[in-house]
C-alpha positions as CSV (number, residue, x, y, z in Angstrom):
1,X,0.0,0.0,0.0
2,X,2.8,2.3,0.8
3,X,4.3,1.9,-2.7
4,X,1.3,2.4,-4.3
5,X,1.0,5.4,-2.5
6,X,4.2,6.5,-3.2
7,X,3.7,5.6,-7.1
8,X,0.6,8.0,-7.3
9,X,2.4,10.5,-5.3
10,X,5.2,10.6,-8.0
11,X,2.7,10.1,-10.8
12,X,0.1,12.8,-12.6
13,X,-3.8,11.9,-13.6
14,X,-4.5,11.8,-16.7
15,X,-8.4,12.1,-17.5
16,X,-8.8,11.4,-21.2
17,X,-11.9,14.2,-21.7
18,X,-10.0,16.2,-20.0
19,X,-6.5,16.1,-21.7
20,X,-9.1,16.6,-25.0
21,X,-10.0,19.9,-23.8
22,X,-6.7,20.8,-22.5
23,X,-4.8,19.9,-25.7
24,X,-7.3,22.6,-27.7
25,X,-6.5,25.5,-25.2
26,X,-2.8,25.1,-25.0
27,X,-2.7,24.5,-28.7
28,X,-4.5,27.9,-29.4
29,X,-3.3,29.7,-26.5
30,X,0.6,28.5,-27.4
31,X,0.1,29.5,-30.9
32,X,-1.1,33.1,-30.1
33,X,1.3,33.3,-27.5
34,X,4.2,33.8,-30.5
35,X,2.2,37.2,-31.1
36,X,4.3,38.3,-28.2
37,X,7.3,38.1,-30.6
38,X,5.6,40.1,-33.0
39,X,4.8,42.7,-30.2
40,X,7.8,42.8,-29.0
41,X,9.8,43.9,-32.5
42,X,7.0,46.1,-32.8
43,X,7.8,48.0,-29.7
44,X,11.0,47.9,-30.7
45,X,10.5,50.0,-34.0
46,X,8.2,52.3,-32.3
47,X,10.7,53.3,-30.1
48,X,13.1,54.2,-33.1
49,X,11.1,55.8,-34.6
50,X,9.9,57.8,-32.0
51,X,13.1,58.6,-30.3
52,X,15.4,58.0,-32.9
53,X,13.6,59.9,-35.6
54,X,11.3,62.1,-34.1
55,X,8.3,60.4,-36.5
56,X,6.3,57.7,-34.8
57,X,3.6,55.7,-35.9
58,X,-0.4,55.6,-34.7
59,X,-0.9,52.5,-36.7
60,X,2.4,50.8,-34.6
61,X,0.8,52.7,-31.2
62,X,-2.4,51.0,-31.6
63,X,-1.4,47.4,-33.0
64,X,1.1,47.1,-30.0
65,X,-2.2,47.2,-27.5
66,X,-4.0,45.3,-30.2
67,X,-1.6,42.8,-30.2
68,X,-0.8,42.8,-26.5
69,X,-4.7,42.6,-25.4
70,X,-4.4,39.0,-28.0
71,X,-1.7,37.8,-26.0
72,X,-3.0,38.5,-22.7
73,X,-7.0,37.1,-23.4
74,X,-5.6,34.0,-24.8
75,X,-3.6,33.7,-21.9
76,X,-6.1,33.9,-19.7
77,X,-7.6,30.3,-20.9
78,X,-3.8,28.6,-20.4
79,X,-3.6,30.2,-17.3
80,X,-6.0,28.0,-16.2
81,X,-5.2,24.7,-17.8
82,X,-1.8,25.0,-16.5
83,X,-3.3,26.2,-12.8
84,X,-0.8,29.5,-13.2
85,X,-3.8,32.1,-12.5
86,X,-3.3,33.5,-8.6
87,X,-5.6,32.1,-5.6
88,X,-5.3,32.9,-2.2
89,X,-3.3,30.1,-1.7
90,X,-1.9,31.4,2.3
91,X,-5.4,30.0,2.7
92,X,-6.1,27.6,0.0
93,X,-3.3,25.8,1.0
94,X,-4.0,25.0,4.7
95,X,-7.4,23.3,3.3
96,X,-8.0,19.6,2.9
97,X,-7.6,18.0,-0.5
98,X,-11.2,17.6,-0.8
99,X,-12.0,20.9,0.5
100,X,-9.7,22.4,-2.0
101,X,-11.5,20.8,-4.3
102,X,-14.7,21.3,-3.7
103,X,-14.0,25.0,-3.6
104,X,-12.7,24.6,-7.3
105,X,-15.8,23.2,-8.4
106,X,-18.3,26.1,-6.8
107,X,-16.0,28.7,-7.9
108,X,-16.2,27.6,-11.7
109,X,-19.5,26.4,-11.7
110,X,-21.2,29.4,-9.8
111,X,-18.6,31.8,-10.9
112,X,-15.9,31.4,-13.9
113,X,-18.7,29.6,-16.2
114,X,-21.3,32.3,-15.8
115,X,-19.5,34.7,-15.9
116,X,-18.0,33.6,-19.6
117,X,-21.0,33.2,-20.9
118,X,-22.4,36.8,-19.4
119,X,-19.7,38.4,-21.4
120,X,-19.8,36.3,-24.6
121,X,-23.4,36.8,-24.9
122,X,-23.1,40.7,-24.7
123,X,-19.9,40.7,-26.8
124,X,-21.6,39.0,-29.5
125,X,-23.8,41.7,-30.3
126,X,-20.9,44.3,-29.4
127,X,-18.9,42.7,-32.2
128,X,-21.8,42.6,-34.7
129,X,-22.4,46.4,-34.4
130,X,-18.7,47.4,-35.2
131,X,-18.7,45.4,-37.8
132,X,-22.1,46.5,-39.0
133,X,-21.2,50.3,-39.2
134,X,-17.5,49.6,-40.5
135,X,-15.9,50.9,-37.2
136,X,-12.5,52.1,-37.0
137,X,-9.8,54.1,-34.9
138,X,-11.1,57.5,-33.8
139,X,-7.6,58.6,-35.0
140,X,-7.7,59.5,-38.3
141,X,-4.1,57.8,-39.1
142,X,-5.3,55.0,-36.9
143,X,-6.0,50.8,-38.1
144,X,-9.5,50.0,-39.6
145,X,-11.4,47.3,-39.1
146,X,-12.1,47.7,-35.3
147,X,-14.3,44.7,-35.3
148,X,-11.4,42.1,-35.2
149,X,-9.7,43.1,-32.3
150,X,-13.2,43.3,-30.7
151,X,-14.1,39.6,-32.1
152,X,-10.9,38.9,-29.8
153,X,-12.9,39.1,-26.7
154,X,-15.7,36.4,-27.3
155,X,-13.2,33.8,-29.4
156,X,-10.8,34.2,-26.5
157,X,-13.6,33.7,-23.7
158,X,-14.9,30.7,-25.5
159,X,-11.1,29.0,-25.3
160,X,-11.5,30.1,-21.3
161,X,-15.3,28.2,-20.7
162,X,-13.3,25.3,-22.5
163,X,-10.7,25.5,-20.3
164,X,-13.0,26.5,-17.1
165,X,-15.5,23.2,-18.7
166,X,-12.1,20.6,-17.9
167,X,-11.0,22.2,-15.1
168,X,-14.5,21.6,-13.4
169,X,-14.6,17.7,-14.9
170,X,-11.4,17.4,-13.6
171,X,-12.1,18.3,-10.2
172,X,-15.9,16.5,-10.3
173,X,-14.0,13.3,-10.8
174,X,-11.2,13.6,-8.4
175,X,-13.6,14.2,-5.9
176,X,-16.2,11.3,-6.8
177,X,-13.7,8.5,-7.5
178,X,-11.5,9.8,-4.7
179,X,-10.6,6.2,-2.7
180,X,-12.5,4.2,-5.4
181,X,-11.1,1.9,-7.9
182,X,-12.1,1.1,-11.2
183,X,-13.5,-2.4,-11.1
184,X,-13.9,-2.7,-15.3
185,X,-17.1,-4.8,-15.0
186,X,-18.9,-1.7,-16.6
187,X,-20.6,-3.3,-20.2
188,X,-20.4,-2.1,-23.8
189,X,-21.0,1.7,-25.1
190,X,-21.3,3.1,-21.3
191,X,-17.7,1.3,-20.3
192,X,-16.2,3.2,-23.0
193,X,-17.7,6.7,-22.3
194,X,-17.0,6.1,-18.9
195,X,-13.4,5.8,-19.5
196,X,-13.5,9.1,-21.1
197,X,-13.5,10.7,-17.5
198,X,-11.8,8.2,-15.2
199,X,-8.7,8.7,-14.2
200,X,-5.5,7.7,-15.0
201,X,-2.3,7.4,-13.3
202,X,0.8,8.2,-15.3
203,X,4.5,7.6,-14.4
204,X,6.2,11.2,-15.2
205,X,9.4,9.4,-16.0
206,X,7.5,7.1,-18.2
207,X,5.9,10.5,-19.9
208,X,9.6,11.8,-20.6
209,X,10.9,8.5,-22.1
């Protein structure tokens, strides 16, 4: 039993639904992360321009926060896959396991989920109206096409209800199958759903080899 322990202890879970999820948000969220690059050399050239030449750019001014408020919404989402978004752990951390847990589940649930869906359902309509009346930059030197950096907010919002959606399966079956075992007597079509959200057990020196 000890080594068993001690097995799990030095393994991770992997819950196949789950991993589905998380593989779509780091897979977006990663890509768009590069954008930083982009922002970066950006900055950079602004800062020429501006300092070294005396002559710098409104469109270069406005993609930098265009391309910064990409970065940071899409961040948002693998901030919570990768569990990198700030708590109050001093006292998160004194709780039980399954206290934590539970905690996780009512904040997502009750909180994080509706509140996504709040925002894309006003955003929605936010995004159609720019696009309806051609909005652009209220600088007359400034980037058209408004709409796209405002489409930003409901795409990116959707990634984070994906992520918030396997965070909250995640937790839901830790917590139910917490001291259970998986017996395997479960028949046919249900058998193989259910072993889309029960956990397993991976070696993290097996996952590196």
């Amino acid at each position: 039993m000890q080594q068993e322990n001690e097995n799990i202890k030095n393994a991770h879970i992997h819950i196949p639904i789950v991993s589905f999820l998380n593989k779509i948000v780091t897979s977006i969220a990663g890509t768009t992360a590069w954008l930083n690059v982009a922002l970066i050399f950006i900055i950079l050239t602004q800062v020429i321009l501006r300092y070294g030449f005396s002559n710098g750019m409104v469109e270069l001014e406005e993609l930098i926060w265009h391309l910064y408020a990409v970065a940071f919404m899409f961040g948002v989402s693998y901030a919570i896959t990768t569990d990198a978004h700030i708590r109050v752990d001093l006292a998160h951390m004194h709780f039980s396991t399954k206290a934590q847990r539970i905690i996780e589940i009512l904040g997502v649930a009750l909180l994080l989920m509706p509140f996504t869906v709040i925002i894309i359902d006003h955003s929605l309509g936010w995004v159609a109206e720019s696009y309806r009346v051609s909005e652009s930059s209220a600088n007359p030197t400034g980037l058209p096409y408004r709409w796209i950096i405002k489409a930003v907010l409901p795409i990116s919002l959707a990634l984070v209800f994906i992520a918030a959606l396997a965070k909250l399966i995640e937790e839901s079956v830790l917590l139910i199958t917490h001291n259970n075992r998986h017996n395997g007597t479960t028949p046919g079509r249900v058998s193989m759903i259910k072993n889309l959200f029960y956990p397993q057990f991976k070696n993290n020196n097996q996952e590196k080899n």
